[in-house]
N, C-alpha and C positions, 0 to 999 in steps of 0.2 A: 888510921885504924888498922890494925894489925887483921890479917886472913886466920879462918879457923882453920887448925891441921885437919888432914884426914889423906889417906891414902889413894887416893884419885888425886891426879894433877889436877884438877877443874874444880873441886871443893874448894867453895871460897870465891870464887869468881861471882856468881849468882846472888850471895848473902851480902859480898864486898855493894856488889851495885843497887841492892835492893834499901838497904843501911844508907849508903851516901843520899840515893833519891830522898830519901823521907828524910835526912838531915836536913836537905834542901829543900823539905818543904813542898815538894811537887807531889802529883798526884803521876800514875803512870802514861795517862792523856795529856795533862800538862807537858809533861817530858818529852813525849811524842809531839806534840806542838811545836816545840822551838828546836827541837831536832829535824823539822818537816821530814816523818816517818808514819809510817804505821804501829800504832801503839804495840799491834802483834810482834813485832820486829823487837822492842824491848821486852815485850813477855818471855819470848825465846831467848834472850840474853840473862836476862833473874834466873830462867830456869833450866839453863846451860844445855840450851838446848840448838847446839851452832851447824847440827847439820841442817836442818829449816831454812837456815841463812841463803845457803847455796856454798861456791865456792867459799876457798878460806880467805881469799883478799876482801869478801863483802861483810865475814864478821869481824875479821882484825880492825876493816874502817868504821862498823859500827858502834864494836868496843870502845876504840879508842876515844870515840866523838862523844860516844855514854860516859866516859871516864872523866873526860875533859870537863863536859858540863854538870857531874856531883860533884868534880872535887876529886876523885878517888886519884890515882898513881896508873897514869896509861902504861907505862914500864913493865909495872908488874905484875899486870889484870895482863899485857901482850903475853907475857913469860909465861904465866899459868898457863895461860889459853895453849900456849906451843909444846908446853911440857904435855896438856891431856891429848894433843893430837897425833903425838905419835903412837905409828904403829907399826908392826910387826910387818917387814918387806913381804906382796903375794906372794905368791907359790910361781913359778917356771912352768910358765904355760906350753915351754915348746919342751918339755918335757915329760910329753904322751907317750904310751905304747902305741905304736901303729899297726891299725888292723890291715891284716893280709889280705888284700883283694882277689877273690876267686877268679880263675882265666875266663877270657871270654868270649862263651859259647859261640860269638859270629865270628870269629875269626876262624873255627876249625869249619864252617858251613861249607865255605868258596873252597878250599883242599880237594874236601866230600866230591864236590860237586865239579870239577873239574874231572878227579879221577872217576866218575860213572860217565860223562861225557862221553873220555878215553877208548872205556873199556865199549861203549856200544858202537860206538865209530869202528873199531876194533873187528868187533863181532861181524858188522855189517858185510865189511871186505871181504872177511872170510868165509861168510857165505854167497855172496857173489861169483867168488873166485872157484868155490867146491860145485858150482851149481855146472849141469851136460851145456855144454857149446854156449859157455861164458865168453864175454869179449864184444868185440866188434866182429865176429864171422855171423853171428846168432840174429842180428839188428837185421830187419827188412825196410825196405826203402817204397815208402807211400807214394804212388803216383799220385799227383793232381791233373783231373784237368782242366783245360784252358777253351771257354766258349766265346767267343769271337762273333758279336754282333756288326755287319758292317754298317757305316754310317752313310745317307745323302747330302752332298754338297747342297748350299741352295742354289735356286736358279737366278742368274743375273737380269738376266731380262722383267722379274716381279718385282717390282717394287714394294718395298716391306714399308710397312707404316711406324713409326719408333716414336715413343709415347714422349710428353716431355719431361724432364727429370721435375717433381715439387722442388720448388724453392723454398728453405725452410725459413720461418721468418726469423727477423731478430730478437736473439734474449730480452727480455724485459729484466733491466737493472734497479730496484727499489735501492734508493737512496735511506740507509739507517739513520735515526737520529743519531745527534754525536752523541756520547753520554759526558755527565758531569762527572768531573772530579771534583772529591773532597777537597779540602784544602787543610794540613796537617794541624793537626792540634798544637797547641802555640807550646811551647814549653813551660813549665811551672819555673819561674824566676828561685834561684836558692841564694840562700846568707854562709858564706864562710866566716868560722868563729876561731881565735887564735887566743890560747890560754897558758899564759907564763907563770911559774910557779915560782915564788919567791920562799915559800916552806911548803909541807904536807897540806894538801886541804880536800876534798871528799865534793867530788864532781859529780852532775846529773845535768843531761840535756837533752829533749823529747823536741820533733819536729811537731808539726801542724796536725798529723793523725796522732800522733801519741808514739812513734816508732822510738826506740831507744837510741841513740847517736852516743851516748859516752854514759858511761856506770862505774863509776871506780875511782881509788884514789891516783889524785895528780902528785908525783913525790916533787922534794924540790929541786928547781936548779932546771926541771925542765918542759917542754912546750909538747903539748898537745894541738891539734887541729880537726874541726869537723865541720861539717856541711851539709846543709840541710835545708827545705821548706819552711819558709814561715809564716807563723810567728813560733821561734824556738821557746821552749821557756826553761829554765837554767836554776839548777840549785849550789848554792855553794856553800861549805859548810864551814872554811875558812878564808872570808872574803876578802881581809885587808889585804892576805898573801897571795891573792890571783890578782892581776891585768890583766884586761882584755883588748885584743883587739877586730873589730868587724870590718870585714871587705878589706880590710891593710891599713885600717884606720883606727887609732885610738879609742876605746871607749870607755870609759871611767862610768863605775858604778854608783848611781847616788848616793849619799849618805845617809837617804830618807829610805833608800830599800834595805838597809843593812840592817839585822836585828840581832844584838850583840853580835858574836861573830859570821851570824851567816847570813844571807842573803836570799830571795828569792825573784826572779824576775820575767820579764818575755822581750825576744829580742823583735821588732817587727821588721815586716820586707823593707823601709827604708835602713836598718840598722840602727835603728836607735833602742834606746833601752828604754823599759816601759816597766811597771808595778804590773 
C-alpha cells in the first residue's frame, strides 16, 4: 500500500499503520495485546505523535514491532519517521553578549580604611611631639610604698595538734550492661541475565520492585548483560533471535511462553524460567 503524499515527512506514517491494523482485522487493544504495550503507545504512533514516546530509539523500536506485525514495510515507516525528525541545528549557546560586571565595592573599603588609620596615627605623633615638655623629661616617677609586717616563728617547745588528712573513699565503678549488636541484614540474593542477539529484537527486564534494568533495542551480533533481584520478568519481542543465559548457565525459553514472535516471562531466584 503505497503512503499518501503531503509535505511533512511524517504524513503517511499514521494512515500507513492505522490501514494495515484494520486490514488485519485487530482492534487498537488487540494490537496492544500481542505487542505487550500500552494501547496509548499505538494511539501516539496512528497519530504521529513520537514526541510522547520519549527518546527516538523508543519510537524507531515501537514502529518498527507496529510495522512488523500489520504487514506494513518497517524500511520505510523508519525512512519517513527520520526524514520528519530533522531539524534545524540550535542556535550557539556560547554565543552571548557578556554583561559587564560593575567593580566591587568591598574591595576599595580595606584602601579607605587603611589610609584613615594612617592619617590619625599621623596626627597623634604630631601632637604629642608639638605639646611643652613632650618626652620622657615631663613623665614623674610614682613612689610606692612598702609595709613590712614582721612575722613569729612558732615556739618548739608546744606541741601543735595536726588534724588527720580524710581518706577519701573509693570510686564506685557501675558496671554498664554490654549492648547488643544488630546483626547485618542478610543481603538480597540477585540473578545475572546474559542476552545474545542473533538479529534485532526489542528487550524489557523489571526486577522484584518494578525498577527498569534494560529498555531498548538489543541489535544483532551482540550481548547485553544485567542484574538484578528476583523474580526478573522479561519481554521479548523477537524471541527466536535472543538466548539466554542465567547465572553462566543456559536457558532456553519454552515454546509454550512464546506467542508468535514474542515472549513474555519471570525469571525466579533459582534461575529458572517461569510463565
Amino acid at each position: 500500500m503505497s503512503s499518501p503524499a503531503g509535505g511533512d515527512g511524517r504524513v503517511g506514517i499514521g494512515v500507513r499503520l492505522r490501514a494495515g491494523r484494520e486490514r488485519s482485522g485487530l482492534t487498537l487493544l488487540q494490537a496492544a495485546e500481542k505487542m505487550h504495550l500500552d494501547s496509548k503507545v499505538l494511539e501516539a504512533l496512528e497519530a504521529e505523535d513520537f514526541a510522547s514516546l520519549g527518546a527516538p530509539v523508543f519510537a524507531r523500536g515501537h514502529l518498527r514491532r507496529y510495522a512488523e506485525l500489520i504487514g506494513e514495510q518497517p524500511a520505510q515507516l523508519q525512512s519517513l519517521y527520520a526524514q520528519s525528525t530533522r531539524t534545524t541545528p540550535p542556535p550557539d549557546l556560547t554565543d552571548v553578549p557578556r554583561v559587564r560586571r560593575p567593580p566591587d565595592s568591598r574591595k576599595l573599603v580595606m584602601p579607605g580604611m587603611v589610609g584613615l588609620v594612617a592619617i590619625a596615627i599621623a596626627g597623634g605623633v604630631w601632637i604629642v611631639l608639638q605639646a611643652p615638655g613632650g618626652g620622657s623629661a615631663g613623665q614623674s616617677v610614682a613612689t610606692t610604698e612598702l609595709i613590712v609586717t614582721p612575722t613569729v616563728a612558732p615556739r618548739s617547745d608546744v606541741p601543735v595538734a595536726v588534724a588527720p588528712a580524710p581518706v577519701a573513699a573509693p570510686p564506685q565503678v557501675t558496671a554498664k550492661p554490654a549492648e547488643k549488636v544488630a546483626a547485618p541484614a542478610p543481603k538480597p540474593r540477585t540473578v545475572d541475565v546474559t542476552l545474545k542477539f542473533a538479529a534485532d529484537s526489542w528487550v524489557e527486564v523489571y526486577d522484584v520492585n518494578g525498577e527498569r534494568l534494560f529498555y531498548d533495542i538489543g541489535s544483532a551480533d551482540s550481548v547485553r548483560s544485567v542484574t538484578g533481584t528476583p523474580p526478573l520478568r522479561v519481554v521479548l519481542g523477537n524471541a527466536p533471535a535472543v538466548s539466554l543465559e542465567v547465572n553462566g548457565r543456559a536457558a532456553p525459553v519454552p515454546a509454550s511462553l512464546v506467542q508468535g514472535e514474542g515472549a513474555q516471562f519471570t525469571i525466579n531466584r533459582a534461575g529458572r524460567i517461569r510463565k
